[in-house]
N, C-alpha and C positions, 0 to 999 in steps of 0.2 A: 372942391365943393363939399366933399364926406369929410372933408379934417374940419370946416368950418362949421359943418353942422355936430361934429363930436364935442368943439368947443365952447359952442353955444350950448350944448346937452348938459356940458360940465359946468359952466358958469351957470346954470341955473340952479342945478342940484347941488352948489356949494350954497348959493341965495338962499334955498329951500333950508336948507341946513341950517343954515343963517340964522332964519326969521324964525324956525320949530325953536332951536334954540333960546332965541330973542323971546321968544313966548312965552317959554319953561321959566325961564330965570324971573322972567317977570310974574306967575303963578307962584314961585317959589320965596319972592321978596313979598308979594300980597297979605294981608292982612286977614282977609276974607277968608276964615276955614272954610267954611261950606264950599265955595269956588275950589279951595286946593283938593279939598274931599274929592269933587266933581270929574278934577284932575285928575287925580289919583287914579278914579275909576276908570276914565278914558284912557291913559296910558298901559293900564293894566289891559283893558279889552283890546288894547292895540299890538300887545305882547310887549310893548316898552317896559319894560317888569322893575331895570332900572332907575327907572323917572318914577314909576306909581312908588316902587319901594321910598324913596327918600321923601314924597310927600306923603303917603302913610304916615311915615317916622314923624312927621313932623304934626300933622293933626292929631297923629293918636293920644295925645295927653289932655287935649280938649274934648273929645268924646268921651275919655273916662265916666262909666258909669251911665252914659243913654243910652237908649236904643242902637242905637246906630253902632255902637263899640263892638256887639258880635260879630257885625258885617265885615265890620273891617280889620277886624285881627285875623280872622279867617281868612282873607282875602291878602293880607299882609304876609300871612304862614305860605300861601299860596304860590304870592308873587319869588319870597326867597326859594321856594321849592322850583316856580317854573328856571328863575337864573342861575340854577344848581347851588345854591348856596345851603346844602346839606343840612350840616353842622345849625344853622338860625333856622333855616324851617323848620327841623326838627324842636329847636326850644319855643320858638312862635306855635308852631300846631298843640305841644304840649301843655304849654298859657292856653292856650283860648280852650281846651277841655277841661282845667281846671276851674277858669272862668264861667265857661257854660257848659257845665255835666249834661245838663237836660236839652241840649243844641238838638236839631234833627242832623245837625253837622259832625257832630262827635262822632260818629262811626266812621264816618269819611275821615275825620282830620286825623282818628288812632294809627287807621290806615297810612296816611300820608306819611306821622309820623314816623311810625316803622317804617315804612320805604325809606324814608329818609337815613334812615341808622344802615340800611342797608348799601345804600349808597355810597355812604362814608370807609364799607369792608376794603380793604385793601386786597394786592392783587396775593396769591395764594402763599409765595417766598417770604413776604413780610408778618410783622406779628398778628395776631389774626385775635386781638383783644376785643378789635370791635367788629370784628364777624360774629364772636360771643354775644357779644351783646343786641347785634341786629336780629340771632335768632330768637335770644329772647323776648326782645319786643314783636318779633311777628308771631311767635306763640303765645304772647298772652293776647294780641290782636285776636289772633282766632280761638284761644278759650272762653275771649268774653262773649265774640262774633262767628260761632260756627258756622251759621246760615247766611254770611255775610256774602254780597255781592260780590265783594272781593277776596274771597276764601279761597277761589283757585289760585288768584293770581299772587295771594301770600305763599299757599303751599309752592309753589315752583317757586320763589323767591330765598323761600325756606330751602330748597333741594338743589340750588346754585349754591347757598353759602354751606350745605353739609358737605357739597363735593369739594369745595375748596377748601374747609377743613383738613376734609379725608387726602386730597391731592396735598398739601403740605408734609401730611403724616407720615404720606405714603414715599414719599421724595425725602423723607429725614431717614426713614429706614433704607430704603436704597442707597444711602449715602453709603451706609456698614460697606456694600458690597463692593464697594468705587475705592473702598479706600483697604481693599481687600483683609478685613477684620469679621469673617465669613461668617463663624460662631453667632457674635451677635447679628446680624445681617437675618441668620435664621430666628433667633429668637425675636427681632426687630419686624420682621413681616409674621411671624406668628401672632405677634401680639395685636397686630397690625386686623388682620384676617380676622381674629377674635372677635375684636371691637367694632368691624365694622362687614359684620358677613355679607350685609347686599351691597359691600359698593361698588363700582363701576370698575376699579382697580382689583378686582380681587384676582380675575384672569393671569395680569400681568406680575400679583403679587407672589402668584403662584410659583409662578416662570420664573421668578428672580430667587427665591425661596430654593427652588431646585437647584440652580444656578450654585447657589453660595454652598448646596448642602454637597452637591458634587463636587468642587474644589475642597472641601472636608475630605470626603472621600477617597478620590482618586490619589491626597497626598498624605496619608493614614500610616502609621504603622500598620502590616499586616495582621496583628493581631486582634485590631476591631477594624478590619475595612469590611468585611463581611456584613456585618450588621448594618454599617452604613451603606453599603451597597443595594441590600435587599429594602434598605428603608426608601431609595432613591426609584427601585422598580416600584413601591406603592404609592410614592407621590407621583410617580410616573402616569401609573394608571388611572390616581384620583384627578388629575389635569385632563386627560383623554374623556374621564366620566363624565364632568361638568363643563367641559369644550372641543367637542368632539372634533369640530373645525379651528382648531386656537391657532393663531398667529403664528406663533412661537415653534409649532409641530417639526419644523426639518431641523431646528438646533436641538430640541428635544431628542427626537429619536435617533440624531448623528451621535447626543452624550448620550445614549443610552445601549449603544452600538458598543461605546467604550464597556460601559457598566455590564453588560451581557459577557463581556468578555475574559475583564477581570473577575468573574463570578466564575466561569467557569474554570479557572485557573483552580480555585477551590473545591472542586470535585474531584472523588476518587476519582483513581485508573477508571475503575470498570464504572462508572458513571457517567463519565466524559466519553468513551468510545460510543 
């Protein structure tokens, strides 16, 4: 009896499918713009984003230039935005600001805009050309739009793609240390730290920094390990300053157990006793 009624369940909602279909296609062969317009809207309010997209495309060269033209390109921008289709809703939001500067819509659609650019960033490993360019669109967003309703939600949008940035940067300079070419490695997270002093990595960049600068170190001629040594007790302590709890503490202080040691190799007799 339950398999008979699953199949009854199924042959309808192939039907139902059917006949939406059977509907579409016939809205879509019609003559009648207004009707497709109508359409459009319906399937859009429906979240069909698909269906309203292709009947958009298809009126929108008949409303050219009435009323009706702002509605629907907005609405057009809108629909590629809700089907992720990034890349057109960013050029559709960009037309319809061009088109109507003095919209009460344009602030909304600059917005949408730059979300959209944002959207398109890739994940942190690949090139990160249009992470560039998504922050610039959401700062000029908010230079034109400081009191903009959506000013917080640019700024976080903006402080996802600095972190991915900085996480790129920060994974290209650790690489020095993987591929134990130490030297630069320091100078690679120096540079690193420079450039980006509040970022989230700096903890860790630290930790890696010390890492590279102690394999310098401990494999020294003895004639400058001293220096390198005593440089290694002050990055020691500047990690301890700024992260008193760091992650990193029992590998720290175990190389630093070395570092005390070979130091005092370096003390007179009467020093050392």
């Amino acid at each position: 009896m339950n398999q008979l009624r699953r199949s009854k369940f199924g042959l309808l909602l192939v039907l139902a499918s059917f006949i939406s279909c059977s509907e579409y296609q016939k809205i879509v062969n019609s003559t009648d713009v207004v009707e497709k317009y109508r359409a459009a809207q319906d399937y859009y309010d429906q979240g069909d984003y698909k269906k309203a997209i292709r009947l958009f495309e298809i009126v929108k060269p008949s409303f050219s230039g009435k009323p009706q033209n702002e509605r629907l390109i907005y609405f057009f921008a809108t629909a590629y935005y809700q089907n992720r289709d990034y890349y057109l809703a960013a050029y559709q939001y960009e037309n319809f600001i061009k088109s109507y500067p003095k919209s009460d819509r344009v602030e909304e659609a600059s917005f949408y805009a730059a979300k959209s650019y944002y959207h398109q960033s890739p994940i942190y490993s690949l090139d990160q050309k249009d992470t560039f360019e998504a922050l610039e669109k959401l700062q000029v967003f908010l230079n034109k739009y400081p009191q903009s309703s959506f000013a917080d939600e640019a700024n976080q949008l903006i402080l996802e793609l600095q972190t991915k940035i900085e996480q790129k940067d920060f994974e290209i300079a650790k690489q020095y240390y993987t591929i134990r070419d130490y030297k630069a490695a320091v100078k690679a997270l120096d540079n690193f730290i420079a450039e980006y002093p509040g970022t989230k990595f700096r903890e860790e960049a630290l930790y890696q920094k010390f890492n590279a600068a102690y394999e310098i170190a401990i494999n020294s001629f003895r004639a400058v390990m001293k220096p390198r040594l005593e440089e290694l007790q002050q990055l020691h302590q500047t990690i301890f300053r700024y992260y008193p709890e760091t992650l990193f503490s029992e590998d720290l202080n175990q190389k630093m157990e070395e570092v005390d040691k070979l130091l005092r190799t370096f003390a007179s007799p009467t020093e050392s006793k």
